[in-house]
Every structure is written in structure tokens, then in C-alpha cells.
N, CA and C of each residue as an Amber inpcrd file, in Angstrom:
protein
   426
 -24.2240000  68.4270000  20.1430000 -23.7260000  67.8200000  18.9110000
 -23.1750000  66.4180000  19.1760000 -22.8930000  66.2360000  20.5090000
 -21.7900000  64.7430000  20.5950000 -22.7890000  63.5930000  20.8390000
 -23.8600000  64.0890000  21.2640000 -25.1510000  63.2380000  21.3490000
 -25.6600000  62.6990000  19.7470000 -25.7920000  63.8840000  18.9640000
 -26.2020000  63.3420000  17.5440000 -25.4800000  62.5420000  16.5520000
 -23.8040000  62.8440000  17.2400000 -22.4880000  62.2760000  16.7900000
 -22.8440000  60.6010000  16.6610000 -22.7340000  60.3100000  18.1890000
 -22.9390000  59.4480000  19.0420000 -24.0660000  58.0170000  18.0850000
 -25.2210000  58.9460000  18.1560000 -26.6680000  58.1100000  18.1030000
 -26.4500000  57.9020000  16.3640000 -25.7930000  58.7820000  15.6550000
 -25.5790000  58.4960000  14.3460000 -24.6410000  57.1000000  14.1050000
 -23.7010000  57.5990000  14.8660000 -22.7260000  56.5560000  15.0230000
 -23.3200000  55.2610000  14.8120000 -24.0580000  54.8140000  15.9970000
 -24.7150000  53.4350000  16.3560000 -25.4690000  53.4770000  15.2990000
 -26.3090000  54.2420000  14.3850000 -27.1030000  53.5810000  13.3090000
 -26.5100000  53.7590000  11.7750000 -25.5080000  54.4500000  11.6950000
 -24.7850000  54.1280000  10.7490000 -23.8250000  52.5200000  11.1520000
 -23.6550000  52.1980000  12.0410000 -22.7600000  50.8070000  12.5120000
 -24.3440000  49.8580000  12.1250000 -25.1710000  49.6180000  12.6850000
 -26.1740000  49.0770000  12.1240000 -27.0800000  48.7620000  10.9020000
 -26.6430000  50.4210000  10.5650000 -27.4910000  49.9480000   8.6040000
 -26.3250000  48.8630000   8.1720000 -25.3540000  49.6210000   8.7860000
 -23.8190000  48.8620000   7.3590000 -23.9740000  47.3510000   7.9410000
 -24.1240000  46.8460000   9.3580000 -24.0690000  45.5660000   9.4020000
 -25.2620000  44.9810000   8.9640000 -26.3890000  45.3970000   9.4050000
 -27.6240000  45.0950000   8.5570000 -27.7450000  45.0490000   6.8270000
 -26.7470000  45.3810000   6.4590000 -26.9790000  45.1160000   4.7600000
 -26.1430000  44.3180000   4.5260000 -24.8470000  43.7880000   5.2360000
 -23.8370000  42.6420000   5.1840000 -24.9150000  41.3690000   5.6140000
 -25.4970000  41.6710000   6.4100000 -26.0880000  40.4020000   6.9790000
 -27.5220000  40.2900000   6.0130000 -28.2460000  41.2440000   5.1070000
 -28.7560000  40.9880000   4.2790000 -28.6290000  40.0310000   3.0620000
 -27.1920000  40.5790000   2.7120000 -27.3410000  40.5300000   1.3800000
 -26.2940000  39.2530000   1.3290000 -25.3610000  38.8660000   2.6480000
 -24.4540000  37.9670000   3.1290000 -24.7530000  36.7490000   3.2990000
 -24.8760000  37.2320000   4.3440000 -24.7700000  36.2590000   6.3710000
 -26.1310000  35.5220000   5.9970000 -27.4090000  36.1070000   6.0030000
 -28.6400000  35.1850000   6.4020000 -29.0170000  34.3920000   5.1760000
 -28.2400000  34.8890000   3.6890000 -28.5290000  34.1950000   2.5220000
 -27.1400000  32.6880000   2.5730000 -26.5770000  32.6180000   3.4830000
 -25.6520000  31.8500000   3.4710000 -25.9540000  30.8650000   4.6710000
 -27.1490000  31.2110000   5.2860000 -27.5880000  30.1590000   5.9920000
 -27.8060000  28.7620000   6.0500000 -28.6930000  28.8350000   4.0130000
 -28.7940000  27.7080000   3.8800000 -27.9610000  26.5350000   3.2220000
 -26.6020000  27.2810000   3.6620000 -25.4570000  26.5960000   3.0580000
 -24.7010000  25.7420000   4.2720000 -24.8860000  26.1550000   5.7940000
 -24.8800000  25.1890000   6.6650000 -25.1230000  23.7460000   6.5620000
 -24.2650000  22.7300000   7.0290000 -24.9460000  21.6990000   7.0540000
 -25.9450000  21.5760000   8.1400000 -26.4360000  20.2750000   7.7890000
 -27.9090000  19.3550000   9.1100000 -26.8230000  19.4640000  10.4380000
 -26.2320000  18.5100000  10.0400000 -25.4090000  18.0040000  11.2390000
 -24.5760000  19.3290000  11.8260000 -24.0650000  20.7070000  11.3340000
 -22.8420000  21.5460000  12.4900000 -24.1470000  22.5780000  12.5280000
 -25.6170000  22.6730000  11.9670000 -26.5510000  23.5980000  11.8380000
 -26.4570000  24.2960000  13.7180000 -27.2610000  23.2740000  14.3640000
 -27.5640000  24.0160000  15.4700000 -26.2470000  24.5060000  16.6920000
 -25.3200000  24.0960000  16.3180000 -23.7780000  24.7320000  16.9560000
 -23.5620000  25.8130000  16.3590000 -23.5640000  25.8900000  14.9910000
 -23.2190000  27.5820000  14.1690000 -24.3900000  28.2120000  14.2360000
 -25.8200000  27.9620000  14.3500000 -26.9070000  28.7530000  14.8150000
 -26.7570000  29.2340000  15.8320000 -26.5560000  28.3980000  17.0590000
 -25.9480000  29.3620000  18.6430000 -25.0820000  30.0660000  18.7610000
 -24.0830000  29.7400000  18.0040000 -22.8050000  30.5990000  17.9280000
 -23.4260000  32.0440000  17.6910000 -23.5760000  31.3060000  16.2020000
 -24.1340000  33.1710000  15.2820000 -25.0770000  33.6980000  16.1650000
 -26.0860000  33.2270000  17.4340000 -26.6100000  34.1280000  17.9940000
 -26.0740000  35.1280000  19.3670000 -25.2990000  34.3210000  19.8560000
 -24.2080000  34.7580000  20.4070000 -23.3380000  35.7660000  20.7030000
 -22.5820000  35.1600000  19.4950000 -21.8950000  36.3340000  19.0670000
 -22.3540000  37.8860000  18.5800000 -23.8000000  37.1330000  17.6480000
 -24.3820000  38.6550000  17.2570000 -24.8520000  39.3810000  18.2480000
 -25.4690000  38.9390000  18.7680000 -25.6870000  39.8650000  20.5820000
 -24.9370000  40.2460000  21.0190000 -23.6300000  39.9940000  20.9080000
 -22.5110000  40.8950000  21.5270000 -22.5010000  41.8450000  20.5650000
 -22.2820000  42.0560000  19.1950000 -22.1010000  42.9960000  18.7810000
 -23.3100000  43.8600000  18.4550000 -24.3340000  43.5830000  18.5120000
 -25.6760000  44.5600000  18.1440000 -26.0670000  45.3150000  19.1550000
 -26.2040000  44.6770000  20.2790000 -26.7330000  44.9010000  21.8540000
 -26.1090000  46.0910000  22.0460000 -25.1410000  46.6910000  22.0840000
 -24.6900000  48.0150000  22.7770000 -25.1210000  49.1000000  21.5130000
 -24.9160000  48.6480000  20.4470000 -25.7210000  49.9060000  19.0000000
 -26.7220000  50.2570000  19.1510000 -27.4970000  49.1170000  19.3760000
 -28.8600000  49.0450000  18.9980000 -29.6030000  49.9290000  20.5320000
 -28.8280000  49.6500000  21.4110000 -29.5890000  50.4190000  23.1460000
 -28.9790000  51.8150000  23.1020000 -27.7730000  52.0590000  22.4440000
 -27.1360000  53.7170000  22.3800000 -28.0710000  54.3750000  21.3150000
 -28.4190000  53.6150000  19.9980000 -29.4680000  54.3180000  19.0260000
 -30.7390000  54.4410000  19.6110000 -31.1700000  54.1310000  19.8760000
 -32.6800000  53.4990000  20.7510000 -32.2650000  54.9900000  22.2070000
 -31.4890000  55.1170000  22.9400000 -31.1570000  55.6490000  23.9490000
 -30.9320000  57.1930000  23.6840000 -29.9680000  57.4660000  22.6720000
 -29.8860000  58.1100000  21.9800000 -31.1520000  59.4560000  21.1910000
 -32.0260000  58.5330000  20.4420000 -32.6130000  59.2110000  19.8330000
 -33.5470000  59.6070000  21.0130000 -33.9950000  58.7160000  22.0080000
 -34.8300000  59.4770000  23.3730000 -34.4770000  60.8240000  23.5830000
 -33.2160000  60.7530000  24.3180000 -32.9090000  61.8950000  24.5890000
 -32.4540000  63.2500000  23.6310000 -32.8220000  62.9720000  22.4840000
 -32.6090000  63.9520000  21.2760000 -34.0010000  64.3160000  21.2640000
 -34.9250000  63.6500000  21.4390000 -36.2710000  64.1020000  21.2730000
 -36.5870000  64.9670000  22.4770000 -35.9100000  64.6500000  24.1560000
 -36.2560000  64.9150000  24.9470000 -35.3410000  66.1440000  25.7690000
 -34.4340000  66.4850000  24.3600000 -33.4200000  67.4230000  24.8390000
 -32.7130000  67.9970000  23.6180000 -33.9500000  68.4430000  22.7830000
 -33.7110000  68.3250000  20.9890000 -32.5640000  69.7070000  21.0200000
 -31.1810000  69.6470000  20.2020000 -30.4620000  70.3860000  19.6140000
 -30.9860000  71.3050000  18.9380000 -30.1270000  72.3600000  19.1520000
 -30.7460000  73.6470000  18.2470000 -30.3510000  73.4340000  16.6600000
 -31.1300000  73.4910000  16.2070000 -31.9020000  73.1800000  14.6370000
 -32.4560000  72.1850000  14.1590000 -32.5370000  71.2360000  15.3740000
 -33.5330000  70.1850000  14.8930000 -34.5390000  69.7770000  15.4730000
 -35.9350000  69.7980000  14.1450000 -37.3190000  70.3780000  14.7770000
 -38.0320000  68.7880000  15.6070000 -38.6610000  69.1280000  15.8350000
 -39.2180000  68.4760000  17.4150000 -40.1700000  67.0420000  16.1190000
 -40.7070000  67.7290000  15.3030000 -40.7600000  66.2000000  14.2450000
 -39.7530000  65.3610000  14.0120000 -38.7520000  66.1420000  13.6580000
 -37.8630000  65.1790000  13.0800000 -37.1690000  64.2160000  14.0870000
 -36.8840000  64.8400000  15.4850000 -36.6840000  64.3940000  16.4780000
 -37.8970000  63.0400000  16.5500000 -39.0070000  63.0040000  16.7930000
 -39.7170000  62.3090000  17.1550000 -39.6950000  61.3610000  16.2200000
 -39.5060000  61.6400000  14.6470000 -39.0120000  60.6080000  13.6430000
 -38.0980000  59.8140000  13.7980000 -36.7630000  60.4660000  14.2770000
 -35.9320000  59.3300000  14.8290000 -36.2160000  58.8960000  15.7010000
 -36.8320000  59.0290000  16.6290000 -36.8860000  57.6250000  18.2150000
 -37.7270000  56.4820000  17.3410000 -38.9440000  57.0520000  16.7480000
 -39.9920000  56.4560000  15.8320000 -39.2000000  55.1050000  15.2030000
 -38.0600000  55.4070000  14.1440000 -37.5510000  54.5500000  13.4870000
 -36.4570000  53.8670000  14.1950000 -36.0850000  53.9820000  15.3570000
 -35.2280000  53.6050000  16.3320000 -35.5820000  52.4330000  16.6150000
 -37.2530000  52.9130000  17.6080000 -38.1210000  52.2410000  18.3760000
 -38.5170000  50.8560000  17.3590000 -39.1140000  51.5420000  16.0200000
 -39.4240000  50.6070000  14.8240000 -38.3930000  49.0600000  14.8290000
 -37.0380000  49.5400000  14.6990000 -36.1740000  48.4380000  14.8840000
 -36.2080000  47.1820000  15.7640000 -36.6300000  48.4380000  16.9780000
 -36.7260000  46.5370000  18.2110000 -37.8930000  46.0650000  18.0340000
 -38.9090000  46.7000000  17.8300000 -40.5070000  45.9900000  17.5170000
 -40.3770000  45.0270000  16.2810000 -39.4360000  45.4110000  15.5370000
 -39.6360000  44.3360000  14.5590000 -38.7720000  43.1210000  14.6960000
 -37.7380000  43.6280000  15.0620000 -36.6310000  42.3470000  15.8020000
 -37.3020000  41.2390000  16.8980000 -38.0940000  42.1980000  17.7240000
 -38.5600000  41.1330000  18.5800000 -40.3160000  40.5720000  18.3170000
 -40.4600000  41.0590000  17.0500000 -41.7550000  40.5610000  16.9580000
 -41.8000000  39.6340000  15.3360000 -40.6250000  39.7000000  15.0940000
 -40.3260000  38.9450000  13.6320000 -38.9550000  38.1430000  13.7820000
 -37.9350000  38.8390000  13.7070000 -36.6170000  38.2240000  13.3190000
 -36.2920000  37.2020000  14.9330000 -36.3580000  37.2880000  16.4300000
 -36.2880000  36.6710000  17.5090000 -37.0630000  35.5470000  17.8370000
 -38.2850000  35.6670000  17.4970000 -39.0540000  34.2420000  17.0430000
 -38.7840000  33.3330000  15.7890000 -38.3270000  34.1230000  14.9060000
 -37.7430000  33.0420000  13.2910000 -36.5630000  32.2880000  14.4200000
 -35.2670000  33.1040000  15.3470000 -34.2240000  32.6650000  15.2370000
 -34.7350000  31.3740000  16.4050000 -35.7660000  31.7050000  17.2040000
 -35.9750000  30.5910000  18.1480000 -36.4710000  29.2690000  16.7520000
 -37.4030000  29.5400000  16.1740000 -37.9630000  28.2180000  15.1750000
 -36.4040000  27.7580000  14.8180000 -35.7040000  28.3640000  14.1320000
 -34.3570000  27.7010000  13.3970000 -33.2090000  27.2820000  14.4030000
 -33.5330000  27.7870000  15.8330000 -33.0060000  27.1810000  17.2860000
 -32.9420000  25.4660000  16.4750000 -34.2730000  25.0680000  15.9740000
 -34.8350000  23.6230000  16.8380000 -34.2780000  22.7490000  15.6710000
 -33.6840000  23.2790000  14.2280000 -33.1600000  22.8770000  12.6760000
 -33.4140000  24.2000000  12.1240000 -32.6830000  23.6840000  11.0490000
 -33.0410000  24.9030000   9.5040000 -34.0280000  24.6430000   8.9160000
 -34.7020000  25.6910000   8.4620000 -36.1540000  25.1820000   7.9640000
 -35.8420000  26.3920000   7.1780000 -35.9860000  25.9220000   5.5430000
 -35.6860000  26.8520000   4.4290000 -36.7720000  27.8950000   4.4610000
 -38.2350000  27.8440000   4.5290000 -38.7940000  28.7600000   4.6600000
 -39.2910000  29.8900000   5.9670000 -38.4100000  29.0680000   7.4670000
 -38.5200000  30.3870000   7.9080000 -37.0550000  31.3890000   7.6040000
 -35.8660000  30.7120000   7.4640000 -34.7980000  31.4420000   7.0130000
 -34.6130000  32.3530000   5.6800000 -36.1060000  31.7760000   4.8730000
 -36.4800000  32.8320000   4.0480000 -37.2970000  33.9910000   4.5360000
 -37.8540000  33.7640000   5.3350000 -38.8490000  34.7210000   5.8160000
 -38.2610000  35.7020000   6.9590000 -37.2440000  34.9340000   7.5350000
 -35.8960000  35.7480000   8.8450000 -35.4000000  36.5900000   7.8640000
 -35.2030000  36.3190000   5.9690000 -34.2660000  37.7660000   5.9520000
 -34.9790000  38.6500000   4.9070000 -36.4010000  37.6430000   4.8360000
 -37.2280000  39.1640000   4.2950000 -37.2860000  39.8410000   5.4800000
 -37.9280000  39.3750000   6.6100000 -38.2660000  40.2090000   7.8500000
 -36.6730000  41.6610000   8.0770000 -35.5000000  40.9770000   8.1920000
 -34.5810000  41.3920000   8.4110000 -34.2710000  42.4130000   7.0960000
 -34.6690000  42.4830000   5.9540000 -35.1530000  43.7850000   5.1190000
 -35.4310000  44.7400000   5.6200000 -36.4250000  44.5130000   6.2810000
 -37.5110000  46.2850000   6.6000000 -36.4370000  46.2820000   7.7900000
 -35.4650000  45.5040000   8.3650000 -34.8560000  46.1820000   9.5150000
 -33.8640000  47.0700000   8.9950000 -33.0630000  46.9090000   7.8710000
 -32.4630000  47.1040000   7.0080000 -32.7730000  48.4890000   6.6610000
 -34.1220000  48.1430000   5.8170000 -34.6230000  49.6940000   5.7940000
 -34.2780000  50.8760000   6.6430000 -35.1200000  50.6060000   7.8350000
 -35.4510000  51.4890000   9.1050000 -33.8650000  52.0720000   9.7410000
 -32.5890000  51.1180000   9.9660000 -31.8350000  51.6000000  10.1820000
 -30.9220000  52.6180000   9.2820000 -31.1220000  51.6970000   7.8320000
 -30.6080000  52.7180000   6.6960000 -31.2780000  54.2770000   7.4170000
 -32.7850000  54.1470000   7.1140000 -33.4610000  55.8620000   6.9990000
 -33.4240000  56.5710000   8.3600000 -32.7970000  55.3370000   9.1490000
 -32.3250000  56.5610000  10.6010000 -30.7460000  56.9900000  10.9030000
 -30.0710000  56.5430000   9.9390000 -28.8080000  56.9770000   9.8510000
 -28.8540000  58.1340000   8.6130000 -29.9290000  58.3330000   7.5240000
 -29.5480000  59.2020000   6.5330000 -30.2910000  60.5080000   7.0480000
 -31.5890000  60.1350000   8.3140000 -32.3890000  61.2690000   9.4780000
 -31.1630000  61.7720000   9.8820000 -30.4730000  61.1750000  10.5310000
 -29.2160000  61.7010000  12.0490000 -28.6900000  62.7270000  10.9860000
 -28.2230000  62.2360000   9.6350000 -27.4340000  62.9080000   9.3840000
 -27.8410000  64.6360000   8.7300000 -29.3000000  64.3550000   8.4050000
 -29.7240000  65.6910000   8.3860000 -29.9720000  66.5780000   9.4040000
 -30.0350000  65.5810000  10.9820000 -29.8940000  66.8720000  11.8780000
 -28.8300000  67.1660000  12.3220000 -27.4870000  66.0990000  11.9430000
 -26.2080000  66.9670000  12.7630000 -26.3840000  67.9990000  11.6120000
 -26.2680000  68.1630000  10.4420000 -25.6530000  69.1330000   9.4000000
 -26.8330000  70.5200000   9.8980000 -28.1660000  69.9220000  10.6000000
 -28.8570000  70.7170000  11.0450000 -28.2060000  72.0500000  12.3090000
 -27.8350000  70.8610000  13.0110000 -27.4070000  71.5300000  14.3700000
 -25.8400000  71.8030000  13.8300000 -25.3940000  72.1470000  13.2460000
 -23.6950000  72.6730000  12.6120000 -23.8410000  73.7300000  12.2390000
């Protein structure tokens, strides 16, 4: 159970920051100026790596070993659903949202910072529907 506790934990901490930074943070981008842009761009990447980096490797870590050491009452699909939507998260981070943040490295450019928080949507998604998964298998395994 302290495993499902655990891995819930980290993706409930992730949907909730992922919808602040939706509906927030990345729509307030283009309110930066030219001139403090690429100092508060490094910052904000920064800093956000400190706080995502340990969620995002305990959820990701997490749901492995739930699949690979599944609790009694939760079935070996659903298990494999969560690593699935876990896994989903970094593939899209590093194949969408980590290349936008390198382009907006170099200035702000309104249309990839539009396209960083559509991309950052479906991340949105995926963590939402793996925190509302976790929570059907702790109530599973209870």
C-alpha cells in the first residue's frame, strides 16, 4: 500500500502543478519583457527542475515497480496502464515541451510559447488520468 501511497503522491503533486502552470505560469509568459526574458527563462528552468525532477522519477519509478510487484487487487492491466501514462509524461516532455524550452532559451517567440502550453496540455492530461488510475488502485488494494 505505501508504494501506491507514494507513486499517487508524486502524480497527484504533478497534475496539481501541471494545471497551475497551464492555466498560469506558461500563459504569463508572454507578459515577460525582451530585455529580463532570457534571465527569467533560465531561472524558471531551473528552478522547475528542482521541483519536478524528484515527482516525476518517484511516479515514473513507482508505477514500474507496481507493475512489477502488483498489490493485491490491482489487475496486471491496470498496473501496466499506469507505468503507460507515467512513461507517456517523459516522452512527451522530452519530445515536445524540452525542445520548445531550448527554442525560447534563444528569445520569446509567441508561437512556440503557444505551442509549449498546448504541448504542456496533454501533459496535463496524462498526469491528471494517472493520479485519478492510482487512486482506483489504492481503494483497490484497501
Amino acid at each position: 500500500m505505501t508504494l501506491l501511497l507514494v507513486t499517487l503522491l508524486a502524480a497527484a503533486m504533478m497534475a496539481g502543478l501541471s494545471w497551475f502552470i497551464s492555466v498560469v505560469h506558461y500563459p504569463l509568459f508572454a507578459r515577460v519583457g525582451e530585455a529580463t526574458w532570457p534571465g527569467y527563462h533560465d531561472a524558471h528552468r531551473s528552478r522547475t527542475a528542482f521541483v519536478v525532477i524528484p515527482p516525476m522519477v518517484a511516479e515514473l519509478g513507482g508505477s514500474a515497480l507496481i507493475v512489477l510487484d502488483r498489490p493485491a487487487g490491482v489487475g496486471a492491466a491496470v498496473a501496466v496502464a499506469g507505468l503507460a501514462l507515467a512513461a507517456a509524461t517523459w516522452l512527451v516532455t522530452f519530445a515536445l515541451s524540452v525542445p520548445d524550452h531550448e527554442r525560447l532559451a534563444a528569445g520569446y517567440d509567441a508561437a512556440v510559447g503557444r505551442r509549449l502550453t498546448r504541448g504542456h496540455h496533454l501533459r496535463t492530461l496524462l498526469w491528471s488520468a494517472h493520479a485519478v488510475l492510482l487512486c482506483t488502485m489504492v481503494a483497490a488494494a484497501a
